[in-house]
C-alpha positions as CSV (number, residue, x, y, z in Angstrom):
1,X,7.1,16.3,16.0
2,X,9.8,13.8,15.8
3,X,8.0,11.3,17.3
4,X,5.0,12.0,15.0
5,X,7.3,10.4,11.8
6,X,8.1,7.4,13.7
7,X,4.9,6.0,14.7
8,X,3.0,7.7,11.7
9,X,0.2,5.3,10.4
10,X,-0.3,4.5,6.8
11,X,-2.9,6.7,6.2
12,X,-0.9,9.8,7.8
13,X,1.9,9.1,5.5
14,X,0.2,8.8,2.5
15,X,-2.0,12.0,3.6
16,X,1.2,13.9,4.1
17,X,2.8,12.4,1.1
18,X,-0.7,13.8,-0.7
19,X,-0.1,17.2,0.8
20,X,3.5,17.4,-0.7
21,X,2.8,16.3,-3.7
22,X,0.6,19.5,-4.2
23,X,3.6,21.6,-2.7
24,X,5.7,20.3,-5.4
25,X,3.2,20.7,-8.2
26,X,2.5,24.0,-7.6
27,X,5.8,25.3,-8.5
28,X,6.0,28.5,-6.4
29,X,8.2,26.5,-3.8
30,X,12.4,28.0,-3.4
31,X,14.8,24.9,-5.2
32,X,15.7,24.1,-1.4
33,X,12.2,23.6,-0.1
34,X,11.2,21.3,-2.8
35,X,14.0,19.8,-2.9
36,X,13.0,19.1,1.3
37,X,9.6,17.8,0.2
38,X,11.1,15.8,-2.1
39,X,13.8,14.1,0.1
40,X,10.8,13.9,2.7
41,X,8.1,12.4,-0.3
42,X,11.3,9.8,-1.2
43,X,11.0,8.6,2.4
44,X,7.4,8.2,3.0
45,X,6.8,6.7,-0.2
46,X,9.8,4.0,1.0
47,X,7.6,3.6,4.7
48,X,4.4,3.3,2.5
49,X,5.6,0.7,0.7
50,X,6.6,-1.1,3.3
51,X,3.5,-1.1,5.5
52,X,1.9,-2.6,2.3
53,X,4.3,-5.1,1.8
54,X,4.0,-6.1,5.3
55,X,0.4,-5.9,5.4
56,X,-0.1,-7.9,1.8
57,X,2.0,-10.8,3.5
58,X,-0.6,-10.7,6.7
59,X,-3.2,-10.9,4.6
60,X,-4.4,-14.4,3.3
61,X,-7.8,-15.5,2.0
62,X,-9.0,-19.4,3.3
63,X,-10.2,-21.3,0.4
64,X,-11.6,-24.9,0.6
65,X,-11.3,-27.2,-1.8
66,X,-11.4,-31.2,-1.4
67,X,-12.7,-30.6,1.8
68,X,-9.1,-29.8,3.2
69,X,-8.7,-25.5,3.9
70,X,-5.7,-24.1,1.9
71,X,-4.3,-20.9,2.6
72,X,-4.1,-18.8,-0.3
73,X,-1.8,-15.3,-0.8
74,X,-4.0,-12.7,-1.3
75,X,-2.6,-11.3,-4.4
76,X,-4.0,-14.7,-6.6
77,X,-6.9,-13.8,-7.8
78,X,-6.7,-16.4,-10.8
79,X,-7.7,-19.0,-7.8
80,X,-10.7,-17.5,-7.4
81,X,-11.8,-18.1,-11.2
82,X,-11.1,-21.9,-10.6
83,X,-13.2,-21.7,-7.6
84,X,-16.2,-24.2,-9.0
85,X,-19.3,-22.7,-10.3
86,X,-17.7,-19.4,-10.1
87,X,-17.0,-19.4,-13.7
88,X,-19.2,-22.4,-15.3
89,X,-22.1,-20.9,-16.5
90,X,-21.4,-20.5,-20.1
């Protein structure tokens, strides 16, 4: 099971993370269990976060402009309003 945490994917994560949020919510869990689930939340939110930050910096959207392809961050989406036509219809 071990293994399991260390090559979980993003999606496992967040589904477990998901699962004890609902734990925690519920209130019926002893003070030591939740407190677990939340040391164990704290630490898959942490690898959740980092799988996106990783995965945000892989991502990249190809614009042209000018004829010359620029390689744009993903998280710009102000470049796509100056994108022309896009925007000039008024």
């Amino acid at each position: 099971m071990a293994a399991k945490k260390k090559t979980a994917t993003f999606e496992s994560a967040l589904e477990e993370l998901e699962q004890l949020v609902e734990r925690l919510e519920s209130g019926d869990l002893p003070l030591d269990e939740a407190l677990a689930d939340f040391e164990r939340g704290v630490k898959l939110t942490h690898e959740c976060q980092k799988k996106l930050a990783s995965a945000e910096q892989k991502v990249k959207v190809l614009m042209e402009e000018n004829g010359q392809v620029q390689e744009l961050p993903f998280d710009t989406p102000d470049e796509f309003s100056a994108n022309p036509g896009a925007g000039d219809a008024e």
